[in-house]
C-alpha positions as CSV (number, residue, x, y, z in Angstrom):
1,X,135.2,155.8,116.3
2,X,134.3,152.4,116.1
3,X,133.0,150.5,119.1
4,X,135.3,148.3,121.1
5,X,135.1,144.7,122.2
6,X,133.5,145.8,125.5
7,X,131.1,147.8,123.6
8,X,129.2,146.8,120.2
9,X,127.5,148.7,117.5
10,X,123.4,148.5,118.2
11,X,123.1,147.3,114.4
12,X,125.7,145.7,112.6
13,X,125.7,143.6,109.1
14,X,126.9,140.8,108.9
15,X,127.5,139.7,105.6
16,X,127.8,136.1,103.8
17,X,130.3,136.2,101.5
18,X,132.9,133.2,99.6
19,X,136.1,133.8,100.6
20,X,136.2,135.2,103.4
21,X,139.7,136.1,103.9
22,X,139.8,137.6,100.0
23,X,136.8,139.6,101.5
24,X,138.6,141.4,104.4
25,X,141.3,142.1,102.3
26,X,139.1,143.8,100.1
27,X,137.0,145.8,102.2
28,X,140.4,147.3,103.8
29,X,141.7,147.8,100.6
30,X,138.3,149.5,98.3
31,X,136.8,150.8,101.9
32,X,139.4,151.6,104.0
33,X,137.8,149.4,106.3
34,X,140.3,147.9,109.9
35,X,139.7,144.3,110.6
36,X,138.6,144.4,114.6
37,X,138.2,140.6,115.1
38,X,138.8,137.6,113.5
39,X,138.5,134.0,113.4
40,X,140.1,131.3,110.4
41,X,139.2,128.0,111.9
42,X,136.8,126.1,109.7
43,X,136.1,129.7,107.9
44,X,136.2,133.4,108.4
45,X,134.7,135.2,110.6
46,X,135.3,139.0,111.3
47,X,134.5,142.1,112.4
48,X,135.6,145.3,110.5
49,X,134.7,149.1,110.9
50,X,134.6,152.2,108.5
51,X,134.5,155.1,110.3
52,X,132.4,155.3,113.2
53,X,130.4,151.9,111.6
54,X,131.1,148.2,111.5
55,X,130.0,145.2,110.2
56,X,130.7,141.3,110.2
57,X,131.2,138.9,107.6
58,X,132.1,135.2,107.3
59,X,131.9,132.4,104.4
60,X,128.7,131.1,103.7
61,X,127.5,128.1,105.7
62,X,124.6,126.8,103.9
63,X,123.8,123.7,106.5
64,X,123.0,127.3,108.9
65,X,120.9,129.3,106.2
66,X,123.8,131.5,105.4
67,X,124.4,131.9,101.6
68,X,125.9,134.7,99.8
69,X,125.0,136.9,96.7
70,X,127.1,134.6,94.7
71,X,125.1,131.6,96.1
72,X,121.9,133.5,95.7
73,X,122.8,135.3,91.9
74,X,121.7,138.6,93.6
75,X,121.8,140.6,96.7
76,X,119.0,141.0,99.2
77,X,120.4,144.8,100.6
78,X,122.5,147.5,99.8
79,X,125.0,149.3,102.1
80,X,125.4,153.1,102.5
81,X,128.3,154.9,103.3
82,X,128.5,158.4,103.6
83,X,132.0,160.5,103.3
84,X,133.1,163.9,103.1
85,X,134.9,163.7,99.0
86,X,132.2,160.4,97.8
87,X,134.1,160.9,94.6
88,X,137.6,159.9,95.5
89,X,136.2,156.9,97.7
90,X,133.9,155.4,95.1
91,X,137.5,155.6,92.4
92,X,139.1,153.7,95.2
93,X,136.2,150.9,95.7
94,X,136.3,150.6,91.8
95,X,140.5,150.5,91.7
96,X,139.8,147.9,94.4
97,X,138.0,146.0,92.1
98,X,134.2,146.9,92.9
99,X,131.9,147.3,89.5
100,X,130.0,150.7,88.8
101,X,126.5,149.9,89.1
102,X,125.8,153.7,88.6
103,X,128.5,156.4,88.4
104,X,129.2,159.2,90.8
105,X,126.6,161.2,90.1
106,X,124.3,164.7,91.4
107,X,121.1,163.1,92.2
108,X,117.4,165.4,92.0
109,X,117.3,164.3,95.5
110,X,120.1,166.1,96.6
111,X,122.5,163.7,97.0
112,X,126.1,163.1,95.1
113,X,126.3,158.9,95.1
114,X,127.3,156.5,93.2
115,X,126.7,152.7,93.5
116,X,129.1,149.4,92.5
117,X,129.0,146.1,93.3
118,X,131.9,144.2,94.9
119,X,133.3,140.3,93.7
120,X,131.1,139.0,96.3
121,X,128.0,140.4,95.2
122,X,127.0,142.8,97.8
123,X,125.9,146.7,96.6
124,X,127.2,149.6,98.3
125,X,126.2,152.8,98.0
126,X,128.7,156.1,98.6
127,X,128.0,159.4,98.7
128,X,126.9,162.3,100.6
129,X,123.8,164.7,100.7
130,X,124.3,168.3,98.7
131,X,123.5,171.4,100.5
């Protein structure tokens, strides 16, 4: 369950992205992530969980130091999310639009992942570990 407004994840991303509002419609969309919170004066700003997790994002600002992948021509970090059927939720990130990176795959360290890369340019990882 995601926290509430009273009560905040520890750790949360927050993520600099262009578009901000394209952004949260694709996270809900390739993720299945809810929007929690947000803000469309002078730019977005919003919260959004998966599962029991959340993260932030908003459009870059670079007069505050904020610049996204795009901005950048890479990303600095990876996100990992971990699901019960990895397989059907990394088809549904690509159908979303994401890139593969590297396909769904058994890896020797006993995980099934795969990795894409959405149009903003941040990497996310989905899978889960093999018994």
């Amino acid at each position: 369950m995601p926290s509430t407004p009273e009560k905040y994840a520890t750790l949360a991303p927050f993520l600099s992205v262009r578009n901000g509002a394209k952004a949260v419609e694709f996270y809900k969309a390739a993720l299945g992530a809810t929007e929690l919170f947000r803000v469309d004066e002078g730019g977005v700003i919003a919260r959004l969980a998966i599962g029991d997790s959340e993260f932030w994002l908003s459009d870059e600002s670079p007069q505050h130091g904020n610049f996204s992948p795009q901005t950048l021509n890479g990303s600095t970090s990876r996100m990992v999310i971990v699901v019960d059927d990895p397989d059907a939720a990394f088809d549904r990130a690509i159908a979303a639009g994401g890139k593969v990176v590297f396909p769904m795959e058994d890896q020797s360290y006993r995980w099934r992942i795969g990795r894409f890369v959405d149009p903003f340019g941040h990497h996310w990882e989905i899978g889960k570990p093999l018994a």
